[in-house]
C-alpha positions in Angstrom: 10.0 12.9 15.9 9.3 10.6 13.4 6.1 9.5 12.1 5.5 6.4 9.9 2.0 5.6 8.3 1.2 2.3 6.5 -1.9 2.1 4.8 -3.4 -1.4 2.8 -7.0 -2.3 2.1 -9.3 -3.1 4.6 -12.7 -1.3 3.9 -14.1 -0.3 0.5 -12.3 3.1 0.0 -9.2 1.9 1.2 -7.5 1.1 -2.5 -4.3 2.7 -3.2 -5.8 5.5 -5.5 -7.9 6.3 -2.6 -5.8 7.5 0.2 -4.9 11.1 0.8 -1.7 11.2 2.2 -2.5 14.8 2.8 -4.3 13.7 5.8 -1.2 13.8 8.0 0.7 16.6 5.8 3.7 17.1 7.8 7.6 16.7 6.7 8.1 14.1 10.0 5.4 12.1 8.2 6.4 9.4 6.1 3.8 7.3 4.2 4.0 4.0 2.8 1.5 1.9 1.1 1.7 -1.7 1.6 -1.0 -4.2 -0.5 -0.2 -7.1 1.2 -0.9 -6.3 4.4 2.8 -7.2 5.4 3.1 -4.8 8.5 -0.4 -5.6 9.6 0.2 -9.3 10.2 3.6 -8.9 11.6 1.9 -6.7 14.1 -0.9 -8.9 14.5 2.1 -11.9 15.0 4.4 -10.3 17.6 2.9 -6.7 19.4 -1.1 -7.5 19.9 -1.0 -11.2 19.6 -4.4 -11.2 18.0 -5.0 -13.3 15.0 -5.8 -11.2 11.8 -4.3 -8.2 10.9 -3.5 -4.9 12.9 -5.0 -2.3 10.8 -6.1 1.5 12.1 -4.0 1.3 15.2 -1.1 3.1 16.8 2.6 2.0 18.5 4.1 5.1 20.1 8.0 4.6 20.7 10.5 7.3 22.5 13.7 8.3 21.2 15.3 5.0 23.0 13.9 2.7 20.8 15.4 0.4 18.5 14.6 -2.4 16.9 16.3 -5.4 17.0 14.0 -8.6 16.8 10.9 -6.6 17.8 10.7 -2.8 18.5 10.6 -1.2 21.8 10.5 0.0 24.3 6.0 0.4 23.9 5.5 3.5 25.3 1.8 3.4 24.0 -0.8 1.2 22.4 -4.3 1.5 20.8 -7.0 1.9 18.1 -8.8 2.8 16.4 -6.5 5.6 16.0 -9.3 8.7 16.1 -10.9 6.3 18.9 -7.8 6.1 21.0 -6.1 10.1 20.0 -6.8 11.1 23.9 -4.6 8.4 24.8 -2.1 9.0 22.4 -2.3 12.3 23.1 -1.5 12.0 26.5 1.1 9.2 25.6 2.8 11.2 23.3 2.7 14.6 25.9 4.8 12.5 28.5 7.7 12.1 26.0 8.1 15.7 26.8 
């Protein structure tokens, strides 16, 4: 398992300086910190086809995936993340 975090400001708090990457302190955990929103609006553009920027959301993939000119296969969808953990939770017990 691999798990990829992207944080950017959104909400006051949200600066750089701010984050505590100890929040999801496990080696499978990578974080990444991108300030202009670059992840958010491609997700926005191509996965929830919402205008704006994805931000505080989840894309759960299996091992299967790759990535080509979009990733997938989308095993599982949703935010806000803390709103949505049952679903990931479930989601992510499926994978097995």
């Amino acid at each position: 398992m691999r798990v990829y975090v992207v944080w950017f400001d959104m909400l006051a708090g949200d600066a750089r300086q701010l984050v505590d990457t100890r929040v999801l302190n496990d080696p499978r955990v990578s974080n990444f910190y991108d300030p202009n929103k670059t992840v958010g609006s491609w997700f926005s553009e191509h996965m929830d086809r919402e205008k704006g920027i994805v931000w505080d959301a989840y894309f759960l993939y299996g091992s299967d995936a790759s990535w080509v000119s979009e990733p997938g296969p989308l095993l599982s969808s949703g935010r806000t993340v803390i709103g949505s953990s049952a679903d990931l939770a479930t989601a992510f017990h499926r994978l097995g």
